[in-house]
Each structure stands twice: as structure tokens, then as C-alpha cells.
C-alpha positions, -999 to 999 in steps of 0.1 A, spaced: 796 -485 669 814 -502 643 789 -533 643 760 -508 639 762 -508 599 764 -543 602 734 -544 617 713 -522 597 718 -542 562 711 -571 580 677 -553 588 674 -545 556 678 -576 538 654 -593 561 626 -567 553 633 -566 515 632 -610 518 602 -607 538 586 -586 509 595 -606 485 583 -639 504 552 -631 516 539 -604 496 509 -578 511 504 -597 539 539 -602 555 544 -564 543 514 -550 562 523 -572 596 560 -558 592 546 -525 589 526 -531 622 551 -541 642 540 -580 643 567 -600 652 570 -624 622 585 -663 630 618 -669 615 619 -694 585 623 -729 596 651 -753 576 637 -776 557 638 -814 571 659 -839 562 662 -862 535 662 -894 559 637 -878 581 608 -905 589 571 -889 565 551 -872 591 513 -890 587 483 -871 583 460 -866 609 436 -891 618 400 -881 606 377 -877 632 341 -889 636 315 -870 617 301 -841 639 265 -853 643 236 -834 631 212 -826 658 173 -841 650 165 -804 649 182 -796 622 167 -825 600 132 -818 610 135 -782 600 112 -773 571 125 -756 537 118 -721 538 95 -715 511 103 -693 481 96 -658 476 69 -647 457 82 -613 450 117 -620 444 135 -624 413 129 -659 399 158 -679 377 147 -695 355 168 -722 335 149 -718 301 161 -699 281 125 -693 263 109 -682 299 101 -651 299 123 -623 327 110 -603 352 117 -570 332 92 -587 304 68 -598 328 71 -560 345 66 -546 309 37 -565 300 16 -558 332 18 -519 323 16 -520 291 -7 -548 278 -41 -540 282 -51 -579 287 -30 -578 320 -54 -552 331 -88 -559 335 -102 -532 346 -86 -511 315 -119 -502 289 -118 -525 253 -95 -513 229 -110 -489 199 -130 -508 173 -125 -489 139 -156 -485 116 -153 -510 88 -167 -505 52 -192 -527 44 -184 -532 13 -194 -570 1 -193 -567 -40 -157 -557 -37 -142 -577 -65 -172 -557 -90 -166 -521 -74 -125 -525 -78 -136 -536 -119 -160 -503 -121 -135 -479 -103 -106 -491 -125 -131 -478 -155 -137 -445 -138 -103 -438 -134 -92 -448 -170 -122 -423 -180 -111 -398 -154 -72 -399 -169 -83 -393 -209 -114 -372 -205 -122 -357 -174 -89 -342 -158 -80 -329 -193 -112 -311 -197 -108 -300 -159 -75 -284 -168 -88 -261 -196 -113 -251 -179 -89 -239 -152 -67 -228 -176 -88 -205 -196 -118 -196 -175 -110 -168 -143 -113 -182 -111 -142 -156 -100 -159 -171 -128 -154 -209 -120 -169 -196 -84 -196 -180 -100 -206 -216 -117 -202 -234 -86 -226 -208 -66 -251 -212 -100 -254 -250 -95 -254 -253 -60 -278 -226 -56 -297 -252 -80 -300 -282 -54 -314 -256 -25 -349 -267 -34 -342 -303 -34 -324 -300 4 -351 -279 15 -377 -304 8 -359 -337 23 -349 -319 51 -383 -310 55 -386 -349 52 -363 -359 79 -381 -336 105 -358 -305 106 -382 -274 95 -358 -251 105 -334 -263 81 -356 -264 50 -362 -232 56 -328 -217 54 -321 -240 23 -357 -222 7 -343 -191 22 -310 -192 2 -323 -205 -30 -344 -171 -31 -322 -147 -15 -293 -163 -40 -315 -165 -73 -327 -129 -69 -301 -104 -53 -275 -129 -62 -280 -128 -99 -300 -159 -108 -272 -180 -82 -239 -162 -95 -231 -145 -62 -235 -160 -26 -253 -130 -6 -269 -161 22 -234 -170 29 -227 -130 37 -257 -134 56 -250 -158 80 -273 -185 62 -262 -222 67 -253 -241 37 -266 -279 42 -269 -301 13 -298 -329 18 -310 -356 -2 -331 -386 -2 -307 -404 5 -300 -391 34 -332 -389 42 -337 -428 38 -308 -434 67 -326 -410 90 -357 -429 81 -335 -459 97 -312 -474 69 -285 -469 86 -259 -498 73 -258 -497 32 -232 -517 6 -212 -499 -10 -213 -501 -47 -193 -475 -70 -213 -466 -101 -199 -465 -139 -189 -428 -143 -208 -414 -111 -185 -429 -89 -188 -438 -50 -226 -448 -40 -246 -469 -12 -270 -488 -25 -297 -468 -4 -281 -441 -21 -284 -452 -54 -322 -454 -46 -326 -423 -35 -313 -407 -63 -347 -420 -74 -368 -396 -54 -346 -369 -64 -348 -373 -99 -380 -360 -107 -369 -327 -83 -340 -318 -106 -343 -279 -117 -318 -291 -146 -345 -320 -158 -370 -290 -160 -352 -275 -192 -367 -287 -221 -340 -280 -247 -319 -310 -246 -289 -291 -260 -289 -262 -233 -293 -291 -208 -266 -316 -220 -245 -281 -220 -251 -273 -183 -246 -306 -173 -213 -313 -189 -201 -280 -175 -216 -288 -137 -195 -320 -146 -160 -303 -154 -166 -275 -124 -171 -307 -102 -138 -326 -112 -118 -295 -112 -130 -291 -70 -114 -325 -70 -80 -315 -78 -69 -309 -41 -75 -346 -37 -55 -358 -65 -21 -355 -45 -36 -377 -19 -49 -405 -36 -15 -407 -59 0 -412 -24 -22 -437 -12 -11 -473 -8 -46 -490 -20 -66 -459 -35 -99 -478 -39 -96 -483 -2 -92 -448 6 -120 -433 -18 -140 -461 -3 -133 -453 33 -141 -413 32 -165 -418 15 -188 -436 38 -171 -421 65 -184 -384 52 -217 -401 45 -227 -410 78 -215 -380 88 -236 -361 71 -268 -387 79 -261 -377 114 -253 -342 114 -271 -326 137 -264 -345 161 -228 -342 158 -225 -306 147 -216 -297 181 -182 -320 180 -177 -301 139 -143 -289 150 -132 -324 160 -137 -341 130 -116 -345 101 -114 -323 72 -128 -349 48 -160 -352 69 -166 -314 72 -199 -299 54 -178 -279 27 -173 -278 -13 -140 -297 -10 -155 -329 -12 -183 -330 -34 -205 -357 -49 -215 -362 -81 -252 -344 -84 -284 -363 -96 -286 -334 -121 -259 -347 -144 -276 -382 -145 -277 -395 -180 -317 -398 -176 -339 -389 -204 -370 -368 -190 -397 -377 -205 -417 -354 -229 -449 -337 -228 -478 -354 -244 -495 -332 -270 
């Protein structure tokens, strides 16, 4: 009984050295209940070097194992590459969903209409004019007009001169085959000019008559001249050269060229030109805005004129279609009427 202490410490300064010795390993066999070999003394200083063990002969390789062939490489695993400039899978993976070249059977990518628009470098010069001319004399004279004249009356002028052209879109629609259409244009102008006051009032809208604005030069792209220049003329502004020829055939049709008095007519034009700038003043904020503004007039522009050369056959797909290329008052053109064209007097 009295060695039993004796004992114990021993036990526990062998564990504690074991731990310390052999770390985890000697631990967890303790713990297990493996019997663990008792240290060994180191040998002696005079003790003879114990050589190394002679190395063996190679194992041989069996022919086998030579004649074996190199597994090839797998297409659809993960390739390293060494480059750095080689493109990963994760890029490769990327570009075969989302590049449409990867994918053949994908449909070609969305060709934008381009303006045709060769005499640039001249149309830039001419629009540069316009708006110098637009900034000193036209938007001031827009302005008072706003300013002073009641907005029921500024609608009364625009119904008076577009009831005007209803004559002139009857007859080229009649021109471009669509009878049906002249006559509601013939049917406004008299339904407007007589219950509407002389044009003041708009009882054909009330009644459910279509307002369609033709010209001949409209009528000379459903005739089949389809792709016109582009050419911006000195104070009129945005033109085709088709256009610019049609306002030719609409010249002599002008109900404004049929007043005799040159001062009543230089009166109604002007103001048929300040009614027109002042619809323009919605547009103002978005051309100020605009990055290349010639581009943009440019672009609606012939973008609203096809549209309206093709009308009726897009009329069903009206609600699709951009404000800008709508059939409305927002947008208007600058009427043959106001051309600065002399009619020629009667001979006595």
C-alpha cells in the first residue's frame, strides 16, 4: 500500500512525457490502450556507424505496362491552359449563349434604317441658317403669339389652315388609288368650311371623319420613289428631294395662291407660319437634349415620311409605332402654302 502512490506518479509522468514526445499520435494510442515501446538509450559514442541498406535491383517494368497507350484527353473536361491570353471555360461557356455568331441557327441581328443623306456637309451649312433664323425671328414671334392670342383661338387658326389643304389630300389620294380616302378629305373640307364656320371649328373630327394629310409627294413614293436624299431647304427646313418636287404639283393647288391680294396673302401666310412654329414648341426640349440635333431632325424626319408613304399598310400596327411617326398635329411640316412663290397674274 505504501508503494501505490509511488506508482501512480510514475504513471503519470510517463503519460504527461508521452504527450509531450509524441504529440496526437502517441496521445490517441495511449488513449486506446496500445501498448507503446519504451524509449531506447541512445548508442554509444565508440559504437561502429551502422551502413545503410544495400539498394536493391530496380523492380522491373512488365512489357505490358510500356505498351499501354495514353489515355486520351477529355473533350468535355476542364482544359488548363498555360497562357495566360487563352481564353477559360466560363468565357468560352458565356460566349456560346450569348454570342449570336456561336449560334447559327439564331436569325441576323436587326439592321437599323439609315438616312440616306449624301449632301450632308450642305444640309448641316443650311440647317445651321435655319436655326440662327429660328432663334432671332421665329420663336420670338411664336411666343407672342402664345402670349397674347387665347389658346381656343390659336386652335381655331390651326383648324382654318388645315381645313385649307383638305382639297389638295383629297385629290393625291385620289392619285395614289385610295377613293375612299379622297373622299373623306372632300368630305371634311365641306362639312368643316360650312357648319364649321369657314374651317374655325372641327365638326369631321366630332364625326368620326379621318384626318389624312396627302401630297404629291407622297404620292410620287407610292408611284415607286421609294429611296430619296435628303436635302434641308433654306427656311422650309427638312425635304427629300422627291419632295422638293412634289411641292411642284402642289403649288398650283394651293387655296392660299388663289387670293389675289398680295397683302391679305403675305398676312395669312406669315400667321400659318407662326401657328406652325409655335406646334413645334413640344419639340424644342428634345432637340436641346440631343447629342447631334441635325441627326435627330434628320432621322424623324424620314422616318415619319415613310411612314406616312406607307400608311395604309401599316395602319393596323398605329399603336406600335412611335409617337413621332403617328398621323397627328404634333409634328407638322412646313405647308406649300407659305412658299415664297409669286403666282402669276391675270392677263388683261
Amino acid at each position: 500500500m505504501t508503494q501505490f502512490p509511488r506508482l501512480l506518479a510514475v504513471l503519470l509522468s510517463s503519460l504527461l512525457l508521452a504527450a509531450c514526445a509524441g504529440g496526437g499520435g502517441t496521445r490517441d494510442a495511449a488513449t486506446a490502450g496500445v501498448q507503446v515501446a519504451p524509449m531506447q538509450d541512445p548508442p554509444a559514442a565508440d559504437a561502429a556507424p551502422v551502413a545503410p541498406p544495400e539498394a536493391g535491383p530496380a523492380p522491373a517494368v512488365a512489357d505490358d505496362a510500356l505498351a499501354a497507350p495514353v489515355p486520351e484527353a477529355d473533350d468535355d473536361a476542364p482544359a488548363t491552359v498555360a497562357e495566360g491570353d487563352a481564353p477559360t471555360q466560363a468565357e468560352l461557356d458565356f460566349a456560346a449563349i450569348y454570342d449570336p455568331v456561336a449560334d447559327p441557327t439564331l436569325p441576323s441581328p436587326a439592321q437599323l434604317p439609315s438616312s440616306y443623306d449624301p449632301w450632308e456637309n450642305w444640309n448641316r451649312k443650311v440647317h445651321r441658317f435655319n436655326n440662327a433664323v429660328d432663334r432671332t425671328i421665329a420663336t420670338p414671334l411664336a411666343r407672342a403669339y402664345v402670349k397674347v392670342v387665347p389658346r381656343p383661338m390659336r386652335l381655331g387658326v390651326s383648324n382654318f389652315f388645315n381645313n385649307l389643304g383638305q382639297p389638295v389630300s383629297a385629290l393625291n389620294a385620289l392619285l395614289q388609288g385610295r377613293p375612299k380616302q379622297a373622299g373623306q378629305s372632300l368630305g371634311r373640307f365641306l362639312l368643316n368650311s360650312t357648319v364649321g364656320i369657314g374651317g374655325l371649328f372641327d365638326p369631321a373630327s366630332a364625326a368620326n371623319i379621318p384626318n389624312r394629310s396627302e401630297d404629291f409627294g407622297q404620292t410620287l413614293g407610292v408611284w415607286g420613289w421609294k429611296n430619296s436624299r435628303y436635302v434641308e431647304l433654306p427656311l422650309f427646313g427638312p425635304r427629300t428631294l422627291r419632295d422638293s418636287f412634289g411641292l411642284v404639283g402642289d403649288a398650283p393647288l394651293s387655296p392660299l395662291r388663289q387670293v389675289e391680294d398680295d397683302g391679305a396673302r403675305y398676312f395669312l401666310q406669315g400667321l400659318q407660319l407662326v401657328d406652325l412654329r409655335a406646334q413645334l414648341f413640344a419639340l424644342d426640349s428634345m432637340r436641346e437634349g440631343a447629342a447631334d440635333e441635325y441627326a435627330l431632325v434628320r432621322d424623324a424626319w424620314l422616318q415619319r415620311r415613310n411612314y406616312q408613304i406607307q400608311a395604309d399598310r401599316r395602319r393596323q400596327d398605329e399603336n406600335e409605332l412611335p409617337d413621332y411617326l403617328l398621323e397627328d398635329d404634333s409634328n407638322p411640316t412646313v405647308p406649300v402654302d407659305v412658299m415664297p412663290i409669286v403666282p402669276l397674274s391675270p392677263t388683261p
